[in-house]
N, C-alpha and C positions, 0 to 999 in steps of 0.2 A: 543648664544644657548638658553638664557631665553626668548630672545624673540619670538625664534622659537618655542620652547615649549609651550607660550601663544599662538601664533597665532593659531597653531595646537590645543592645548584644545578650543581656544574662535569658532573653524570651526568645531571642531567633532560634537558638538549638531546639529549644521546647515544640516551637511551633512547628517544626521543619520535622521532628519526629511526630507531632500528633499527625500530621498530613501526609507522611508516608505510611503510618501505621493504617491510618483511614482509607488511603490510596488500595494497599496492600487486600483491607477487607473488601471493600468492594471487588479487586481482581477476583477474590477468593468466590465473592460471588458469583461470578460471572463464569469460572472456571468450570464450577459447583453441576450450572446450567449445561456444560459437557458431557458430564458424567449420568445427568439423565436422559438426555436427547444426545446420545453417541451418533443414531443412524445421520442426524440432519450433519454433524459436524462431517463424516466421514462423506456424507454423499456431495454437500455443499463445495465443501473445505479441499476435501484431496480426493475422490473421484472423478468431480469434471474435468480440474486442469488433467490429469491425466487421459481422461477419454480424449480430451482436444488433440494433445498430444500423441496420442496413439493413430486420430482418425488424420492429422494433416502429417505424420510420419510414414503412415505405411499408405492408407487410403488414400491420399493427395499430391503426397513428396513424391512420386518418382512421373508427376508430370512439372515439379518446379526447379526452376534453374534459378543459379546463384549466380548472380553477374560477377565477372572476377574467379569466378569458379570455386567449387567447396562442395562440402559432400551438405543438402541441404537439411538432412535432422541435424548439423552442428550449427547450424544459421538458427535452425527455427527453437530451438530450447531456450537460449537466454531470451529470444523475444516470451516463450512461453514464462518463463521465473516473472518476467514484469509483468506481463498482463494479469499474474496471480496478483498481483501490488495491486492494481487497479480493480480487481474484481473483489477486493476487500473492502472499497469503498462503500459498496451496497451492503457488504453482511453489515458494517459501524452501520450505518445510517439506518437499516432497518432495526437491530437493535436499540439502538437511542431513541429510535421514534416512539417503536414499542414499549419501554420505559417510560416516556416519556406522556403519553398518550395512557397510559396505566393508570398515572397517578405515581410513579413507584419514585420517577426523579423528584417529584415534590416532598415525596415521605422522607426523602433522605436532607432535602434540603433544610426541613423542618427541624433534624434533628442536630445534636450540640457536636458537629462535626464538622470535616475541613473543605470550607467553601471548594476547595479545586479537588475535591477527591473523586467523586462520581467520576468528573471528565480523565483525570488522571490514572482512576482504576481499567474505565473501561478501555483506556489508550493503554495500558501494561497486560489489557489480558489480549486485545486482539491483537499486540504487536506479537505475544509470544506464539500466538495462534496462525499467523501470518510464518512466523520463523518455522514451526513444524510443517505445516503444508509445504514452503520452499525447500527443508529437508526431504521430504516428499517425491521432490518432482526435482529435486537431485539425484535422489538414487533410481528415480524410472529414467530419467534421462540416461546415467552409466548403463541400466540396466538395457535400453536400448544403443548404444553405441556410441553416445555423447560423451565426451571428456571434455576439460581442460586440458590447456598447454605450457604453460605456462611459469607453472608451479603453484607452491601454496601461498605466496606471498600476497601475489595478482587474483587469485583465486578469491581469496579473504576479502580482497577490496570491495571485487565483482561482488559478491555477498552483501558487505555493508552498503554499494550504492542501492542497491534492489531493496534493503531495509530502511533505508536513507526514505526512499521512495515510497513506498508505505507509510511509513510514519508521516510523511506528509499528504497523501490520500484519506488518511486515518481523520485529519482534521477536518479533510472534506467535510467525508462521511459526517463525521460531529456536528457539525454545522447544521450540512445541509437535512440529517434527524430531529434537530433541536427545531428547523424551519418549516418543516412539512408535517411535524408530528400528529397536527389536529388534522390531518388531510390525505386519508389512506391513497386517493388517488394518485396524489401527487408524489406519495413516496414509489408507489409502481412506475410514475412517468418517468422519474429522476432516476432511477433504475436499470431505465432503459439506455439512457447516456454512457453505461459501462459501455456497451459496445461501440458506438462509434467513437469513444475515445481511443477503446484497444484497437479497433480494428484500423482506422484514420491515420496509423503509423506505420514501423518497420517490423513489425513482430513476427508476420508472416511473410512478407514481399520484401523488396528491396525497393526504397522509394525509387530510385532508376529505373524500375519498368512501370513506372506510373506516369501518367502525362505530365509534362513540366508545373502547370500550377497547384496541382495535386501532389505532386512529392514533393515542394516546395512548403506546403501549408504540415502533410506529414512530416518533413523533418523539424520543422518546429515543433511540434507535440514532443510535450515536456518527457511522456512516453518514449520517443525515440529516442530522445540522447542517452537514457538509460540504457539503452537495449545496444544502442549501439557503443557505449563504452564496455555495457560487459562482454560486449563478441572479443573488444580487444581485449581487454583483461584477461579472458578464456581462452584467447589463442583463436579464436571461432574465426568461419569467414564474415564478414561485415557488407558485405553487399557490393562494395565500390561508389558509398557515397560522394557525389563532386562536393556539397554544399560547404558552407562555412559551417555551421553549427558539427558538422558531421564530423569534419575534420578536428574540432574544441568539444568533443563530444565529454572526455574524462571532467572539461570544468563546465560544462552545461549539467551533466548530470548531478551536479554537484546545489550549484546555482541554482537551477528549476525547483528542486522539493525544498531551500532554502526558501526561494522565495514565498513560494505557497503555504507553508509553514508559518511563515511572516505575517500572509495575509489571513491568513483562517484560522491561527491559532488563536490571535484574539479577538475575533469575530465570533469564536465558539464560546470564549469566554462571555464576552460579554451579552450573546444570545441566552445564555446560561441564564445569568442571572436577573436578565429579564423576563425571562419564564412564566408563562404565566398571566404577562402586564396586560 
């Protein structure tokens, strides 16, 4: 048994660099995929949330009132930063389908590499892809009038829940690519779900001027407690949520992509490796 126990410590470090080393190439690949299709990255990635941005700030905002009062482009940016979390769903998922659907996750699978890299790569390159578009649509936000308040402390935090929150939409997507990949339909159907996830919450509205059992179902959407913990984070106004969750908004947001993470992330795994069956 000691010996096994050595063996097993003297191969963990070994293992743990061959799978990040694998991890690392696969990102690389996927990176690679940028660099020749810039327009799709630019138009997908950081042109729309901006145009949304642009059309519900100048084109829309000055028929919306913020309950509780606030100037409302500082309401509607943080709900904008998350909904870019959410709308990252669809770019994983139609990537992994397409991969997957190729042929290309099997070639990899085939080969004398680390059973978790695929999902691990492709999870390190759209996190970081996710992280540039939120720089993105931070500086159109200042560049329209939005700040923080708060400082950089609170600032920081606001940032990692929004990352926090991605990351755990990310396994969605993995999943739900790994599930529909033989079924172009289906990936179009499930696609479609981006929006009334985003919209189903506080991103644009304040659940308060929503009917009671409708801002009651929004402020459960794991989407809202994000949006509304970075209002507070950012100094932002926050609508005048009454609800429970509203007010526990800092540990819901916290909670929510924990859980989801819990649930999908070994569900992606083990779709993974059923691949195929």
């Amino acid at each position: 048994m000691t010996a096994t126990a050595a063996t097993v410590s003297t191969m963990s470090p070994h293992r743990l660099r061959w799978a990040t080393s694998d991890a690392l190439t696969i990102a690389r690949r996927e990176l690679a995929h940028w660099r020749r299709q810039p327009g799709v990255v630019v138009a997908n990635t950081l042109l729309f949330p901006i145009m949304i941005v642009l059309m519900f700030g100048y084109l829309l905002g000055g028929a919306m009132t913020v309950p509780g009062g606030g100037d409302y482009r500082e309401f509607l940016l943080p709900g904008m930063f998350a909904m870019t979390m959410v709308f990252g769903i669809g770019t994983t998922m139609v990537a992994v389908s397409s991969d997957a659907a190729r042929g290309i996750t099997d070639r990899f699978r085939s080969m004398p590499m680390s059973a978790s890299a695929v999902v691990a790569g492709r999870a390190l390159a759209d996190m970081l892809n996710s992280a540039i578009a939120l720089v993105v649509l931070l500086a159109c936000g200042l560049a329209i009038g939005w700040e923080p308040h708060r400082g950089p402390g609170p600032t920081l935090a606001a940032v990692g829940l929004l990352l926090l929150l991605r990351f755990a939409f990310l396994w969605v997507g993995v999943y739900l690519g790994l599930l529909t990949y033989a079924n172009p339909e289906a990936v179009t159907a499930v696609r479609t779900f981006e929006f009334p996830i985003g919209f189903l919450a506080n991103p644009f509205v304040a659940t308060a001027t929503m009917p009671a059992w409708l801002g009651i179902i929004a402020a459960w959407n794991p989407l809202s407690a994000t949006v509304t913990a970075t209002r507070e984070l950012f100094g932002n106004p926050t609508g005048e949520d009454p609800s429970w969750i509203a007010d526990h908004a800092l540990l819901m947001a916290v909670v929510w992509p924990l859980l989801l993470i819990a649930i999908f992330l070994p569900l992606s795994v083990h779709r993974y490796r059923r691949l195929g069956d």
